[in-house]
Every structure is written in C-alpha cells, then in structure tokens.
N, C-alpha and C positions, 0 to 999 in steps of 0.2 A: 341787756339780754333779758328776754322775758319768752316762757316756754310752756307747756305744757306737757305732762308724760304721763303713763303709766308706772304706778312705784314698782311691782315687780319687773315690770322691760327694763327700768334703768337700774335697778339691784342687779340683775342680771347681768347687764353688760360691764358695769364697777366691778362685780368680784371675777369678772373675768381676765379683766387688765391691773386688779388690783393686787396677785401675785408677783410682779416685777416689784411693786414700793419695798426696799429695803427697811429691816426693821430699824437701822438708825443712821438715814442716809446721811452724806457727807454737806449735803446743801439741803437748809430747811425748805426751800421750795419744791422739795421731791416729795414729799411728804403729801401732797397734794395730785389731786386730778386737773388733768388741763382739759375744760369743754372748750370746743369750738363748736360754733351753731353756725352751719350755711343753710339756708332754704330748708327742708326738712328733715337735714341729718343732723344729729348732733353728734361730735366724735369724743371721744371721748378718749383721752394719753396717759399714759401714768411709765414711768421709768424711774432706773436705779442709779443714772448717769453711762452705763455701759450697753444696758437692755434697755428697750423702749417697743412696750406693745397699744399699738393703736386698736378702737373698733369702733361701730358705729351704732347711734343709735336709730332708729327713725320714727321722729317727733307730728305728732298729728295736727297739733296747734299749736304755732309760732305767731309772735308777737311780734317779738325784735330780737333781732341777728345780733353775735357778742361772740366773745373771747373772754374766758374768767377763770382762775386756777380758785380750783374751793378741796377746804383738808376733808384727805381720804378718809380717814377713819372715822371720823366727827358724819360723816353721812353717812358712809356704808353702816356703821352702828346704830343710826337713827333708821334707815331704811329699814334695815331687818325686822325693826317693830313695827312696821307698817302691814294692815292687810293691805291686798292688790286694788288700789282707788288712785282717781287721778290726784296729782299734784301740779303746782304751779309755781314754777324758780323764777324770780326777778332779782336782777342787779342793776338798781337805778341809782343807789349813793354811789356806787363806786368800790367800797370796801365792807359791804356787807350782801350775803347771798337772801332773798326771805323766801320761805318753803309755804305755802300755804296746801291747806287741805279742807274737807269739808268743815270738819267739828274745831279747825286749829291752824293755826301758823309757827313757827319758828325763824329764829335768825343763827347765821354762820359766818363765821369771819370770813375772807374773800381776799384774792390778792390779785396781784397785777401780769396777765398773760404773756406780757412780753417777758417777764425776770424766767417763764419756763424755758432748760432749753430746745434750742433745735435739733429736730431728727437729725444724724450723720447724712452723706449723703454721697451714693455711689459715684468713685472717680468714673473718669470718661474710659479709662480700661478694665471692662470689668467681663465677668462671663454671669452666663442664665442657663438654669436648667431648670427640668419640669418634674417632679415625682410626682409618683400616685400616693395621696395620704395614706392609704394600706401600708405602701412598702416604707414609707416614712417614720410613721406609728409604731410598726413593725421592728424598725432598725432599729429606733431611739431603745425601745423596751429589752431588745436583748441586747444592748451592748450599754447602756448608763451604768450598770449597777460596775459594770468592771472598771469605771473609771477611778484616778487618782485622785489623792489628795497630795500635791507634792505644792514645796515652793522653790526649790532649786528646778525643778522640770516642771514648770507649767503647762506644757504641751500635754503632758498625761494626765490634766485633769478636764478634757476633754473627747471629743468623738472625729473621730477625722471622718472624714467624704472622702473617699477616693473613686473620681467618677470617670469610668470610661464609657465609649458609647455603645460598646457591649455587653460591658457588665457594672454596675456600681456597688460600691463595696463602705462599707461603715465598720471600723474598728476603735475598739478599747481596749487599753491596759494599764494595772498598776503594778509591773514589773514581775508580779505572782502569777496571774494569767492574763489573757489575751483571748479577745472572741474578735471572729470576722463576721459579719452578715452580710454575704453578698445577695444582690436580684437584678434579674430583667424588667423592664417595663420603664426605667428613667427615659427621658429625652435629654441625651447630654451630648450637646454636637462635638466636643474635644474635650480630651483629656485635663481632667482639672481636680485641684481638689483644696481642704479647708477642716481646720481644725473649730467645733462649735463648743463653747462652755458647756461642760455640765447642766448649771445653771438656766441658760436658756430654752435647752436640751429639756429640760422635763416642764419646764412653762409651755413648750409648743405640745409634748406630749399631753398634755391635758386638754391643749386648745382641740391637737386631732381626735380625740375618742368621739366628741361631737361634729365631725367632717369626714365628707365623703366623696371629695374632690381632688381634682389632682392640684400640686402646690407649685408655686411658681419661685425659687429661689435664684435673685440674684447676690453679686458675691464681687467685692474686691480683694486686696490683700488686706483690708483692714476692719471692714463690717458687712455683715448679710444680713438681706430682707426677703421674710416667707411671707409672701402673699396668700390669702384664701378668705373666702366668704365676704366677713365685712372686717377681717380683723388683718395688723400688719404688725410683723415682730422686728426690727432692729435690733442687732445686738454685735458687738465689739465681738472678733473674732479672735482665738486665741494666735498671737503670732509665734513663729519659727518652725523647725522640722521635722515633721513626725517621723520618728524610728525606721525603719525597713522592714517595718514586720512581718513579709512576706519570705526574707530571710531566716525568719525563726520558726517558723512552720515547718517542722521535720516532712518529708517526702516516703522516707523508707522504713518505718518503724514495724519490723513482719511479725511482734508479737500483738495479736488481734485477738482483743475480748466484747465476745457481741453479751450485751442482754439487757434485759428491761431497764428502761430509765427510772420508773416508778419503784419497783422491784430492791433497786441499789438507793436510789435515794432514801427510802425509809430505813434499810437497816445503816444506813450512816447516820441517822439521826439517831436512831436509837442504841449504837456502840460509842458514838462522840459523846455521851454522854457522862462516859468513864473515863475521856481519856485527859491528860495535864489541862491543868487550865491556861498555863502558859504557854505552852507549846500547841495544844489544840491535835495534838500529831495523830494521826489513823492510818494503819497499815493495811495493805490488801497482798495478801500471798496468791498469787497464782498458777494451779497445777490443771490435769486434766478435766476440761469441762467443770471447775469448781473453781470459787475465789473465796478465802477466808478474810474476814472483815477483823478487823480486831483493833482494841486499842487499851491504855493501863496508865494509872496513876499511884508512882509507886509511895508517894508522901502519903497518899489518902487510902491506900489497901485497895485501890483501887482497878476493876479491870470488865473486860465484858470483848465477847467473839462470838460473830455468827456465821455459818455457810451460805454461799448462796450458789445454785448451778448456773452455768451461764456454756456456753460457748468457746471452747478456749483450747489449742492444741500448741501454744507457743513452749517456748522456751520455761522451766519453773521460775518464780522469780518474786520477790516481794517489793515493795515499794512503797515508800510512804508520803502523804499529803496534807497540809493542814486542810481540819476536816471543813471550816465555814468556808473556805474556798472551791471545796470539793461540792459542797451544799449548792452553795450558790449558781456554782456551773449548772449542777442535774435540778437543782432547782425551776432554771428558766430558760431551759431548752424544751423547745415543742416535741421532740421526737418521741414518739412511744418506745423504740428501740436503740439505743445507742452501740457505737463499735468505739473503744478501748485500746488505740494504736500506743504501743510500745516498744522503746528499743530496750533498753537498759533501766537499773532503778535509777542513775542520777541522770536521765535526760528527762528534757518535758513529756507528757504525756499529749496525745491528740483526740479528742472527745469529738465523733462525728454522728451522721445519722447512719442506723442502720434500718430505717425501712424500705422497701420497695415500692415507694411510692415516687413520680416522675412530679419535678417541681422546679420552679424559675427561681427560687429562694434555696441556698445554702448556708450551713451555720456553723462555724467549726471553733471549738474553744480550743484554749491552750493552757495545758496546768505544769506549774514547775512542782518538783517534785519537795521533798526535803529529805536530810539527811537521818535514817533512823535512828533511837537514840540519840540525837544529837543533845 
C-alpha cells in the first residue's frame, strides 16, 4: 500500500469512525483502524466488536492498492500535530506503516488486515426503510437521554423503531419516564420494528448534525445498517421485546395544566435546589389558574416555593416528582407551550404540546409520579 492524502481529509475522516474504538476493547486488534485502498477511495473501519462504522476517503495519488490495520490512537495523535500538507503512507515491509512529510518521516507499527473482523451481514430476511436525516436526528435527541441503564432488562437501554407506514414512532424508557416521538415522512412499506443501543444511537447522532439526506436502514432481527454520504454504521441490535408502551399512556387524564415550558422549567431549577438530596422530590399544588412549585430539606433547614400562573381549572391537587426527571423532560422538549394532563397524584403524569401550531412530528413524554413525603 502506498498513498497519498491530505493530513487534515484523513484526520477528518479517523475521528469520525474513531468514536466506535472502545476504550479497552476485548480484542487487541480493535484498537486499530482497518484501511482498505481500492482505486481512489480509501475506506477506512474502526469497531468495538458490536458497532462497526465505515467511511470513505478519497485519495488523489495512489501508488498501490493494500489492506493494512495501523493503531488508532498512535495516528489520530500524531495527525492532530500536523498543519494541513500532504503526506505519504507506505506499507512495503509488511509490519510497519512509514508516514513521510515535507521537512520529516515517521514509522508505526502495522498489522495484518485479515486478523480485522468482518462486517455482520444481513440475513436473506430482512426489511428496509428510508428516513429523512431531520426526523432521524430529531428522534435520536429527544428520546436517548430517557434511556436505561439496566442489566436484568436490556431492552431499556435502548431506542425502539416502531415503524408504520403511517406513522413511525421512536421510544424511551427508564421505568421513571417514557417519551414517544412520533413523524411522517419515513418510507416504511410494513410494519416493523427494532430496538438500537444507546450506544450507537448517539455515534449516528453526531454522524447526522453533518447530513442532509435521507438515510437508508436496513435491519434483521440481529444487526442494522444506516447508509448515507460516504459513511456505513453496523451495529448489533438489542434483542427481545419492547414493553407495550402504548398501554401506559393514559387517554383520559381531565385534569389539564397549559403553560410555558421555559417559564416552569426555570423555577424547577431554582426550587430543586432546596429540595433532599436524596430524594430530589419537588411538589406542584394545583388550584385555580396557579401552580405552587415547592420543595424542603428538612436535615439541612432547608426549603424554597414559588407561584407561577398558568392555566388550570381542574380538580385541586398536589403531586409530586423527582425534580432531574421533571428537568430533563422540560428540559428537551421543543414546545414553547406545554399541556400538564392529570388524573390523580399517584398516576403518571402526560407532558404534551400546547401550541397551535399544525406539524408531522409529535412528542409526548411520560413522568411517574412519587409518593410525597415518602
């Protein structure tokens, strides 16, 4: 293998595949980047044994065509001191990489492309569907943060796809709350769907903030592959059955509190700041057109309440929430206006949009409540 490149294009394209390298993967050969050089692309793989993101470079002066695993961090570290000048990769011993430059050369140790492994590869029944990086982008960002960390339920520490070809729907939960983001615009010819790691899940979300294509996933029961630009993600899917969570989504909750998302969020931040450190707990009393925010720490003499108006003609009622969950919800919903569906203080609470705006994208979280005083 003997090449030529640009050192910033191929910095570029390493640190973009070089988020999947595990920090202490299970196989030393992970550890490393696999180049493949055909004609004038070079591709360039990196995985963690479960994730495997591909991309491409394209190289202006090729020598000779190769296959060579050379250690990721030993270059990407050396690159980054590099201004943007050409350089020049030859592999003619066999086990050593030499980098030459104008004013300098270097050597890197090098290993053997065949010990990388191979991509998975989709059985013969599989399905394919099409998103727009928007609603992909979109989904990943409001529903990752609600994922789990569990290891008796694995399935919760992921994002399911539940794709109809009328509407597809992306949900999270870690048994606290539950957000759905559904949209229009997938191309999904049948019913299907797929639980994606965490994990992967925010590797693609970086890939999309620079994409503006629609993404092409295909998908067994075992691994899916997101297509787009010049880059390809494989990744081990999480197996078994996502919850019913369509089940848990209250329908008839008639006590409704509209008002500002920003509005609420700020004084939760600034009453959570009083309240247990352990418990985290924050109550909201709701009466006419007002909701009393409050919360107390009674080891530390602690306390803090504020009013805020809102919209409100239900039932009186107080309720209480741990408050980082209550954050996090009004934290990363787009709505300017939220509606506040209640039945009672011990059922879930249902956080929707209240504005009047006509849109293909719905977002409905889910927060369990807790017991006050407990």
């Amino acid at each position: 293998m003997k090449f030529s490149v640009s050192s910033s294009e191929l910095l570029s394209g390493l640190m973009a595949v070089s988020k999947v390298i595990a920090p202490k993967p299970t196989n030393s050969i992970l550890e490393n980047f696999l180049f493949q050089l055909n004609g004038n692309t070079l591709t360039v793989t990196a995985s963690d044994g479960e994730t495997t993101l591909k991309t491409n470079v394209e190289i202006a002066q090729v020598e000779q065509e190769g296959a060579v695993a050379v250690p990721a961090k030993i270059l990407t570290d050396s690159l980054k001191e590099f201004p943007d000048q050409p350089l020049t990769f030859s592999n003619e011993s066999g086990s050593v990489m030499e980098i030459r430059w104008a004013s300098g050369a270097s050597k890197i140790p090098c290993f053997d492309a065949a010990d990388f492994p191979e991509l998975p590869q989709i059985s013969g029944i599989s399905e394919s569907v099409v998103i727009p990086s928007v609603s992909l982008l979109d989904g990943i960002n409001n529903t990752i943060y609600a994922t789990a960390e569990e290891e008796l339920r694995p399935v919760m520490n992921g994002i399911f796809f539940d794709l109809e070809p009328e509407c597809a729907t992306f949900v999270a939960s870690d048994a606290h709350k539950l957000i759905c983001y559904s949209f229009k615009g997938a191309q999904v010819p049948q019913k299907s769907n797929f639980i994606l790691h965490k994990k992967p899940a925010a590797i693609l979300r970086g890939l999309l903030a620079k994409c503006d294509e629609d993404i092409e996933v295909k998908f067994d029961n075992r691994n899916a592959y997101f297509t787009f630009s010049n880059n390809i993600l494989v990744c081990r899917l999480i197996e078994g059955n996502y919850p019913a969570y369509r089940s848990v989504i209250p329908k008839n909750n008639i006590n409704k509190m509209v008002i500002g998302r920003s509005e609420l969020l700020n004084v939760v931040k600034r009453i959570a700041v009083c309240s247990n450190q352990t418990s985290n707990q924050i109550k909201l009393r709701l009466s006419l057109n007002e909701v009393l925010v409050s919360a107390q720490d009674l080891n530390f003499s602690m306390s803090a309440y504020e009013k805020l108006p809102c919209q409100y003609d239900g039932q009186e009622m107080e309720i209480g929430f741990k408050s980082p969950f209550l954050l996090e919800i009004l934290g990363n919903l787009p709505y300017q206006n939220i509606c506040v569906e209640l039945a009672d203080p011990a059922r879930a609470a249902l956080i929707v949009s209240a504005d009047d705006t006509a849109s293909d994208v719905d977002i409905r979280a889910l927060l369990m409540p807790v017991m006050i005083n407990a």
